[in-house]
Short mmCIF file of the C-alpha atoms (twelve columns), coordinates in Angstrom:
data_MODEL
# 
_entry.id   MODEL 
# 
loop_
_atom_site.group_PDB 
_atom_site.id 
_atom_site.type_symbol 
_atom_site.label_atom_id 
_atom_site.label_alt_id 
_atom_site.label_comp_id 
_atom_site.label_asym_id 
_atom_site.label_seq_id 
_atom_site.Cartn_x 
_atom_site.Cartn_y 
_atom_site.Cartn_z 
_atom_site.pdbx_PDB_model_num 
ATOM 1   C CA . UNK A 1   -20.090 3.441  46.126 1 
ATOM 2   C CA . UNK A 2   -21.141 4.409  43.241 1 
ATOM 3   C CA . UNK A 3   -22.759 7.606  44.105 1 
ATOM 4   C CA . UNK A 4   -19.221 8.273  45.708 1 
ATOM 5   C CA . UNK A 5   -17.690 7.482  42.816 1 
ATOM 6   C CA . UNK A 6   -19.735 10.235 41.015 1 
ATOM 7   C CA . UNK A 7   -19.171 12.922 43.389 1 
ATOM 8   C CA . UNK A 8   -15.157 12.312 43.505 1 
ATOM 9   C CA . UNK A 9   -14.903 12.558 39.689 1 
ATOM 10  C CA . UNK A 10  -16.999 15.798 40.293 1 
ATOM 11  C CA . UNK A 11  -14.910 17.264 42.552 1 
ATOM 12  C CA . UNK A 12  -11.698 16.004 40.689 1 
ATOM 13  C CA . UNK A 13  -12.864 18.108 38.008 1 
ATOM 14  C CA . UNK A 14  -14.903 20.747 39.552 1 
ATOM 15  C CA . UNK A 15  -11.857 22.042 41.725 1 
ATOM 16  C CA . UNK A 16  -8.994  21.082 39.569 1 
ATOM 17  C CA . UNK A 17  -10.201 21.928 35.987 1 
ATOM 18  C CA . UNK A 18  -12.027 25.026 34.998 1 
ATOM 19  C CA . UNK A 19  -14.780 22.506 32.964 1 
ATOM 20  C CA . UNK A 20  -18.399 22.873 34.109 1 
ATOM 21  C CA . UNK A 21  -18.220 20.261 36.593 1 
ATOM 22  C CA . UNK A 22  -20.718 21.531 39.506 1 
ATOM 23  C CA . UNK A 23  -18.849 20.172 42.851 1 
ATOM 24  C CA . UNK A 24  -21.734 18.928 44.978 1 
ATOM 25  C CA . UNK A 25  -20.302 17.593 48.015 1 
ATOM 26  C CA . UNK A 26  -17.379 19.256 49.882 1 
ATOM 27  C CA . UNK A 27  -16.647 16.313 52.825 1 
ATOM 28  C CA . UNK A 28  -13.896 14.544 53.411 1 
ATOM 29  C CA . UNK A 29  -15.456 11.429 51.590 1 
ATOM 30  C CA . UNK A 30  -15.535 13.413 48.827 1 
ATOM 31  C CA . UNK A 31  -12.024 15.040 48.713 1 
ATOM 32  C CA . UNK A 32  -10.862 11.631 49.115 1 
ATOM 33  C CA . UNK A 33  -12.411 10.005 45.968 1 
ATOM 34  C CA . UNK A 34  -12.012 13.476 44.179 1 
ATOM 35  C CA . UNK A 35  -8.072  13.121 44.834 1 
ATOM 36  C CA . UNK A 36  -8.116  9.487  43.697 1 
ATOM 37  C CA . UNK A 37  -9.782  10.254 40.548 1 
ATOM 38  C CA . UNK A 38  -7.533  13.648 39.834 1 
ATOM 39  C CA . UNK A 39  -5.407  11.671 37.326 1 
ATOM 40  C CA . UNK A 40  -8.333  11.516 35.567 1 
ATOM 41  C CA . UNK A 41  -8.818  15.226 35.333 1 
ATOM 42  C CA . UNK A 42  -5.257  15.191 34.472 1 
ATOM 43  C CA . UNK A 43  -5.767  12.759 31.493 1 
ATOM 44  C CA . UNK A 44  -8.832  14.834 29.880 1 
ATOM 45  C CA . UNK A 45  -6.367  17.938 30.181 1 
ATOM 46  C CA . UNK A 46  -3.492  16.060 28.901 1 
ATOM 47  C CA . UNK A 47  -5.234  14.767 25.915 1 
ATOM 48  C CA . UNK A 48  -6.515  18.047 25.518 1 
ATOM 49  C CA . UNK A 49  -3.011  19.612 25.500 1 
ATOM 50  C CA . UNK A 50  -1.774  16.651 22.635 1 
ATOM 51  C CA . UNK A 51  -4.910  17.354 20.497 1 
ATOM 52  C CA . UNK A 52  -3.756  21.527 20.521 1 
ATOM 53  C CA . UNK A 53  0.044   20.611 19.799 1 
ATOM 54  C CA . UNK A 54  -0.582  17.671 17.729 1 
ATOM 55  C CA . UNK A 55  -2.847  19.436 15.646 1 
ATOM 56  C CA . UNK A 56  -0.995  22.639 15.127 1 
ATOM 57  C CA . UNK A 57  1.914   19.897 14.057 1 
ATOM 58  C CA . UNK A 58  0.239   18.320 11.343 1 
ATOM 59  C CA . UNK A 59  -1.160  21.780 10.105 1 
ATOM 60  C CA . UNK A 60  2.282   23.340 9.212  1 
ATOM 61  C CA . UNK A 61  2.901   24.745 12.229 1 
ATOM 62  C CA . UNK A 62  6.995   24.874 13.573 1 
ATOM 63  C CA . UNK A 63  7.538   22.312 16.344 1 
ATOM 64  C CA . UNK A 64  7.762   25.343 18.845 1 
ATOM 65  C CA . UNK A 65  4.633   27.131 17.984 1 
ATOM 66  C CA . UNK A 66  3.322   23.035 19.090 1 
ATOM 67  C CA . UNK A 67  4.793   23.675 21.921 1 
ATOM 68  C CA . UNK A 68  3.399   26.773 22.633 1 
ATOM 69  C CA . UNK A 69  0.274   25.267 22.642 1 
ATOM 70  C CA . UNK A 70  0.498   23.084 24.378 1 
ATOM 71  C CA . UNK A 71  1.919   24.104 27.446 1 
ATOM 72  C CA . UNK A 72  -0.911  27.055 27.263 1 
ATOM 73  C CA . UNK A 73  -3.647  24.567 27.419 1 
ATOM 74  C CA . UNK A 74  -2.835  23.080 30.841 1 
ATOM 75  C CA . UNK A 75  -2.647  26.705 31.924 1 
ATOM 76  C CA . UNK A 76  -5.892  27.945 30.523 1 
ATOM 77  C CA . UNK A 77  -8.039  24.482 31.970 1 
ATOM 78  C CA . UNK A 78  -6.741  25.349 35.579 1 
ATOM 79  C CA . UNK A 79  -7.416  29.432 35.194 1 
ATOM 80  C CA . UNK A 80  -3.056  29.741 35.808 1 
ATOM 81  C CA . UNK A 81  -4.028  28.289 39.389 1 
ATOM 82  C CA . UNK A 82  -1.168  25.649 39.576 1 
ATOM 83  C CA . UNK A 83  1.512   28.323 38.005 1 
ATOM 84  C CA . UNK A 84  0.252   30.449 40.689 1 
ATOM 85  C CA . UNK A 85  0.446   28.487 43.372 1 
ATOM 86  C CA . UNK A 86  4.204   27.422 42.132 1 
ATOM 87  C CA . UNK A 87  4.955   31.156 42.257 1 
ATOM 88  C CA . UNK A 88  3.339   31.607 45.524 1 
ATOM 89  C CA . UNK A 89  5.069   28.637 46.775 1 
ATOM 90  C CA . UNK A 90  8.820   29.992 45.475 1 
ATOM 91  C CA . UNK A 91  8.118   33.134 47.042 1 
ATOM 92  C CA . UNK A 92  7.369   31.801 50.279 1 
ATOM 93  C CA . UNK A 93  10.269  29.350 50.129 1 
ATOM 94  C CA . UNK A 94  12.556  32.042 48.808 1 
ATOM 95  C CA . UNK A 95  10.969  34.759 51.576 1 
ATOM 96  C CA . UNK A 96  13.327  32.594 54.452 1 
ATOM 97  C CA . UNK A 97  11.076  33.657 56.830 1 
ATOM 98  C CA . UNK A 98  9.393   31.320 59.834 1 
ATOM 99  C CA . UNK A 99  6.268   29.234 58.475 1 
ATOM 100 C CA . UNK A 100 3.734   32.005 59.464 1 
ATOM 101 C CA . UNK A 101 5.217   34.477 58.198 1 
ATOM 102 C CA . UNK A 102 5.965   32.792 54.691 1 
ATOM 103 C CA . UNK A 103 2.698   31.868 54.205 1 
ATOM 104 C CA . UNK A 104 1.161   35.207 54.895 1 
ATOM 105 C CA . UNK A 105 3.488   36.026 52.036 1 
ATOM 106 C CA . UNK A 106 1.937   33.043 49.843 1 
ATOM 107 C CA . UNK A 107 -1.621  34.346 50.784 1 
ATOM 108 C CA . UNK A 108 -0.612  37.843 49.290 1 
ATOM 109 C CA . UNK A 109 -2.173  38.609 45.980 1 
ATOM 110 C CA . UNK A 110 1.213   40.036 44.430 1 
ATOM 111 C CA . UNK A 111 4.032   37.943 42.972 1 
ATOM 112 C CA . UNK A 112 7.308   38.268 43.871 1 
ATOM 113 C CA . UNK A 113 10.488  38.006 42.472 1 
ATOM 114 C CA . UNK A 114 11.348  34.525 43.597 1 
ATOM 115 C CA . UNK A 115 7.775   33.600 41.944 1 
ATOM 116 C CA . UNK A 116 8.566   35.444 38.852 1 
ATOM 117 C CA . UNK A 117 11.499  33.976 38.335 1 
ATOM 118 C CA . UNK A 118 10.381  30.157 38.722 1 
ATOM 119 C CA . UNK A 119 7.546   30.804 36.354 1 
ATOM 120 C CA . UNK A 120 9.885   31.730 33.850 1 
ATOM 121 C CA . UNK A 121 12.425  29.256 34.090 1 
ATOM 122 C CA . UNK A 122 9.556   26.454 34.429 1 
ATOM 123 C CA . UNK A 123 7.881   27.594 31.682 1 
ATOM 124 C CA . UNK A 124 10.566  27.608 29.490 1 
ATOM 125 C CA . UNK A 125 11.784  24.274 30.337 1 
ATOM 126 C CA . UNK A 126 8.253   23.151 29.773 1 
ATOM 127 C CA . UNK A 127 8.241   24.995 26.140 1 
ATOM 128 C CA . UNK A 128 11.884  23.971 25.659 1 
ATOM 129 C CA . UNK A 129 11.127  20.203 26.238 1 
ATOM 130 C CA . UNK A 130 7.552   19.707 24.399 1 
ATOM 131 C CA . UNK A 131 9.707   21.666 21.370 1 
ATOM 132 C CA . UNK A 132 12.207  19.589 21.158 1 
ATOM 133 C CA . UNK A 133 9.351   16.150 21.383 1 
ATOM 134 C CA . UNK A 134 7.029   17.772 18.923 1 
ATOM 135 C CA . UNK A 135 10.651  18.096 16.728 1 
ATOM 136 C CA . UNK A 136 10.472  13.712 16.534 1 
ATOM 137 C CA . UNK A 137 7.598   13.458 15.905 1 
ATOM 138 C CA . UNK A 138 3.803   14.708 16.506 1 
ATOM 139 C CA . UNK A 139 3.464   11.099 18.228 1 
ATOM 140 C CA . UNK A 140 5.992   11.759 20.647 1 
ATOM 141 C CA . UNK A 141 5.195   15.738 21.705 1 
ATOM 142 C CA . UNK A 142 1.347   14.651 21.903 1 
ATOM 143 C CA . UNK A 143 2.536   11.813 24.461 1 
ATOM 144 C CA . UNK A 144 4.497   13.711 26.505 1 
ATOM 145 C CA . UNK A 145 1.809   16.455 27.043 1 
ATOM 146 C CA . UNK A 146 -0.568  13.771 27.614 1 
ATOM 147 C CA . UNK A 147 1.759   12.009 30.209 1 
ATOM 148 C CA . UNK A 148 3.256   15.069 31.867 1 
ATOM 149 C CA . UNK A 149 -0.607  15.932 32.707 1 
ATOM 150 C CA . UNK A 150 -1.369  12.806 34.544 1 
ATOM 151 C CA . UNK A 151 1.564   12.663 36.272 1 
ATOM 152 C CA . UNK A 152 1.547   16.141 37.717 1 
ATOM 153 C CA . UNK A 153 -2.277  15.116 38.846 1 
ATOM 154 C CA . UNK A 154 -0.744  11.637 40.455 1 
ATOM 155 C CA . UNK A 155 1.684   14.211 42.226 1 
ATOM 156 C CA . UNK A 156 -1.448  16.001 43.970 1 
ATOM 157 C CA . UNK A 157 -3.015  11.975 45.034 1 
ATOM 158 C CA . UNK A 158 0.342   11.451 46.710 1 
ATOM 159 C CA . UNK A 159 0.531   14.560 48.792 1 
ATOM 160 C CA . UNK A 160 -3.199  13.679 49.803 1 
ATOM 161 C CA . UNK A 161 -2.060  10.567 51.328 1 
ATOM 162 C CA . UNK A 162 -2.523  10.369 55.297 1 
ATOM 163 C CA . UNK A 163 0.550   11.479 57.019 1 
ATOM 164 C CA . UNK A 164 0.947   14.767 55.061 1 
ATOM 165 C CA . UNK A 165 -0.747  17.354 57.540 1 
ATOM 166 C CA . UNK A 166 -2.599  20.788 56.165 1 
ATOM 167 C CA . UNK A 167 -0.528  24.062 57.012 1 
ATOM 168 C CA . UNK A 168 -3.832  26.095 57.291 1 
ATOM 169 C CA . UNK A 169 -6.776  25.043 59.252 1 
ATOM 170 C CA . UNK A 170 -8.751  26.132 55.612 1 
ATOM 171 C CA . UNK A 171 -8.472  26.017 52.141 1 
ATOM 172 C CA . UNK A 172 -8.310  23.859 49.380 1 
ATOM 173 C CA . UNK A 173 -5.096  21.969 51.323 1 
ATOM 174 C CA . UNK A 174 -6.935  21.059 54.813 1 
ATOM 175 C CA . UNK A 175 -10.029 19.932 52.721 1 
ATOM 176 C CA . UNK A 176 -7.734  16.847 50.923 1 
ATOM 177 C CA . UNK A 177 -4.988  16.853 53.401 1 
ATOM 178 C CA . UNK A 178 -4.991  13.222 54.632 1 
ATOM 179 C CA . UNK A 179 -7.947  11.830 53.109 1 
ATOM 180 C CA . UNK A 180 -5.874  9.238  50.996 1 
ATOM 181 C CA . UNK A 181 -4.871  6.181  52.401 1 
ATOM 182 C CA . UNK A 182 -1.675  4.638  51.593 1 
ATOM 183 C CA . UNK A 183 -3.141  1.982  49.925 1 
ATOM 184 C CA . UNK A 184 -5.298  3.717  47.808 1 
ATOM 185 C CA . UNK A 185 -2.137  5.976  46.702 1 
ATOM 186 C CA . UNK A 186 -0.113  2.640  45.615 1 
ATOM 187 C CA . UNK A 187 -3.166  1.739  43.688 1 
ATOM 188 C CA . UNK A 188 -3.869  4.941  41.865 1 
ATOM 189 C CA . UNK A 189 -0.006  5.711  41.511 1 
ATOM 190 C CA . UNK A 190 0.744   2.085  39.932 1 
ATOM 191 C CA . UNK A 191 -2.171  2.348  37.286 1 
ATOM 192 C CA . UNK A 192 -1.236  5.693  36.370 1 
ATOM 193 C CA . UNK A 193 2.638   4.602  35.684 1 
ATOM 194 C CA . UNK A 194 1.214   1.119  33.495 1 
ATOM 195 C CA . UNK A 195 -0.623  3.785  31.914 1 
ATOM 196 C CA . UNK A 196 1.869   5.823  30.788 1 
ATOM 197 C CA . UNK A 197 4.191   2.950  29.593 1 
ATOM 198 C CA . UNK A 198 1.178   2.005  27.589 1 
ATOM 199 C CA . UNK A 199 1.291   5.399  26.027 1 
ATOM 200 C CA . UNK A 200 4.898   5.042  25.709 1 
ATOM 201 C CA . UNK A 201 4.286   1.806  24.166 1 
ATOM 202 C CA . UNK A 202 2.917   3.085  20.993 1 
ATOM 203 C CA . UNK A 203 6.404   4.748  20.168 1 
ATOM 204 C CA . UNK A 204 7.846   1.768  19.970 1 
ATOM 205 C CA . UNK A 205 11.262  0.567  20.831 1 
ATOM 206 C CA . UNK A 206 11.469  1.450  24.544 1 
ATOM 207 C CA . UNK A 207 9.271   3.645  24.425 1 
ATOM 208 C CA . UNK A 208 7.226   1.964  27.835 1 
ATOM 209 C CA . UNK A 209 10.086  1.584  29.976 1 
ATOM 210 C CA . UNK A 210 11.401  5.306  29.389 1 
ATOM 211 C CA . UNK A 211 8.179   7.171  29.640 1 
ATOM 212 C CA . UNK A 212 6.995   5.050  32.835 1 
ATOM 213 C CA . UNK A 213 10.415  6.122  34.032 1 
ATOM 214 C CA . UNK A 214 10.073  9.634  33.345 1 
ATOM 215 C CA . UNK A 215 6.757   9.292  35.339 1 
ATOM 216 C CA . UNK A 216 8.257   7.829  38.679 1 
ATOM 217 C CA . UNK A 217 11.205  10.290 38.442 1 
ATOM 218 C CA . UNK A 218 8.872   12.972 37.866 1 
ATOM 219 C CA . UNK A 219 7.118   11.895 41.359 1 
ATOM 220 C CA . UNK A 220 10.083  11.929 43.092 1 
ATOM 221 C CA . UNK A 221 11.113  15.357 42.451 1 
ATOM 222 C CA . UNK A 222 7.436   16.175 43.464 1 
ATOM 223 C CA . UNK A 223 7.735   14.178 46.306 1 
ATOM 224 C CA . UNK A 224 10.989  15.901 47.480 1 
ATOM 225 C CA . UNK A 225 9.665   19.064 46.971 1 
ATOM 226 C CA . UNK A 226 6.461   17.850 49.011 1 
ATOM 227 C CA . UNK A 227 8.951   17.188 51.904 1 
ATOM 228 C CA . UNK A 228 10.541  20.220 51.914 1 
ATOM 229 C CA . UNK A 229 7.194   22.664 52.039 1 
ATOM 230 C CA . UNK A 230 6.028   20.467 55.038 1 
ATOM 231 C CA . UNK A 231 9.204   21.349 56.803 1 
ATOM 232 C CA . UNK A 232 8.866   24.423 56.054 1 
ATOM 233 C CA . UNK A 233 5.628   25.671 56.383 1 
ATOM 234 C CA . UNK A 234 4.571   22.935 58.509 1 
ATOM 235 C CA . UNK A 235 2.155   21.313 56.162 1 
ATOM 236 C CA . UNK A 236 0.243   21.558 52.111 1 
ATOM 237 C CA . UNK A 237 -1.412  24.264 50.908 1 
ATOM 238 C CA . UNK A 238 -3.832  25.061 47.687 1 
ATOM 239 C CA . UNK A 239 -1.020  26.599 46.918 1 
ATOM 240 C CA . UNK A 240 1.951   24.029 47.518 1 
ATOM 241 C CA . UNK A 241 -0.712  21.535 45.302 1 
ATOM 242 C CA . UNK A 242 0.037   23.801 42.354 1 
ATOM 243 C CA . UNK A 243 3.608   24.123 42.782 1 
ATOM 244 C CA . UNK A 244 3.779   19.631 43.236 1 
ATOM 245 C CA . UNK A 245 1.587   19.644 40.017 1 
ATOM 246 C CA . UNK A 246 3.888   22.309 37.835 1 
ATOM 247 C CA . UNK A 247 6.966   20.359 38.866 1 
ATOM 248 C CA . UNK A 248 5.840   17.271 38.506 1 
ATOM 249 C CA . UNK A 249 4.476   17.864 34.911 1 
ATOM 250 C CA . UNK A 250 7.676   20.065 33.911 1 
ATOM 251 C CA . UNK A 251 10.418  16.836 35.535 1 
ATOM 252 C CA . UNK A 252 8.386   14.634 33.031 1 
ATOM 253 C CA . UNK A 253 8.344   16.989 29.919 1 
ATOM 254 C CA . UNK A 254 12.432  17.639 30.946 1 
ATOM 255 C CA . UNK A 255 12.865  13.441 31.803 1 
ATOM 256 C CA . UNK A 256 11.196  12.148 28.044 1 
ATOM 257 C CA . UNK A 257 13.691  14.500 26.418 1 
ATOM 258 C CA . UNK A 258 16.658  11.704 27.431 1 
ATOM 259 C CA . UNK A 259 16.837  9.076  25.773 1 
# 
């Protein structure tokens, strides 16, 4: 179990983070204790993400340029892959066309308008929102990131969960397709959320009940969005992964701004 345990948090990290994490083993054991353990990877990007911000914050530095920051962070740690695969993912939903066809347009290496456009709008609500935290506080801004990180990980557990078929026969979404069980997504999903009322905890006030609210409203969007590509396209993709983490992580950045 333990050797298991060593190889998920390896392949959490070695497909999900651009750290030197070699991935040696690439079964399904694997993807499923990688996929349980990708809040983790989440949590070393998040806190990465709050240090960036935070510390640009305490230097001088306008709430915005925080911001900045640390949206770029997330982006840089996954090589863009998640943004990409969001942009893939509008295109292909945009496109209208029947699930083959759309995903031969998600495979393409260009970016289409519909992708284009979602980037921008997502990243600027991403910007927007960590802006207007870092503008309370450092505390609160370096939360958020740290939050909206795990959460868009938790997103990627959920879709792993059996049930939730692959739309390819390869790639990154057939390897983790299904290897979660229920159970196991329960388990991961309700840590995660205590965790991030913990975080929200050291705000003060009710600080615990709104951020672990933020969090399960930021998995429902995902989890909408989830249901809608596997109508569509029939199943998850690599790319579909990247869209569920983006949206997930951008709800939770948009949800912490109430309140």
């Amino acid at each position: 179990m333990t050797s298991l345990n060593s190889h998920g948090i390896r392949f959490a990290f070695g497909t999900l983070t651009v750290l030197p994490v070699r991935v040696t083993r690439w079964d399904r054991e694997a993807a499923r204790a990688g996929m349980l353990c990708a809040p983790l990877a989440g949590l070393v990007v998040g806190l990465l993400s709050a240090a960036a911000g935070g510390l640009l914050l305490l230097l001088g530095s306008a709430p915005l340029l925080a911001a900045v920051a640390s949206a770029a962070v997330p982006a840089a740690l996954t090589r863009g892959l998640h943004l990409d695969g969001l942009a893939d993912t509008a295109d292909g939903l945009g496109s209208g066309r029947p699930a083959d066809d759309a995903l031969r347009i998600m495979k393409q290496s260009d970016i289409g308008p519909f992708g284009v456009i979602t980037l921008l709008f997502v990243l600027l609500a991403q910007v927007a929102a960590l802006a207007e935290l870092y503008g309370r506080g450092w505390a609160y801004g370096a939360v958020a990131a740290a939050v909206a990180a795990v959460t868009a990980r938790l997103a990627l557990t959920l879709a792993s969960r059996r049930g939730v078929p692959p739309a390819r026969p390869e790639g990154l979404g057939a390897a983790v397709a299904g290897t979660v069980t229920g159970r196991g997504a329960v388990l991961v999903g309700a840590v995660v959320v205590a965790g991030c009322a913990g975080a929200g905890a050291l705000l003060g006030g009710y600080g615990a009940l709104h951020h672990a609210l933020a969090a399960v409203a930021a998995l429902g969007v995902s989890q909408l969005l989830l249901r809608h590509c596997v109508r569509r396209f029939g199943g998850v993709t690599g790319d579909v992964f990247g869209a569920l983490a983006e949206t997930a992580a951008t709800a939770a950045l948009v949800a912490l701004t109430f309140g």
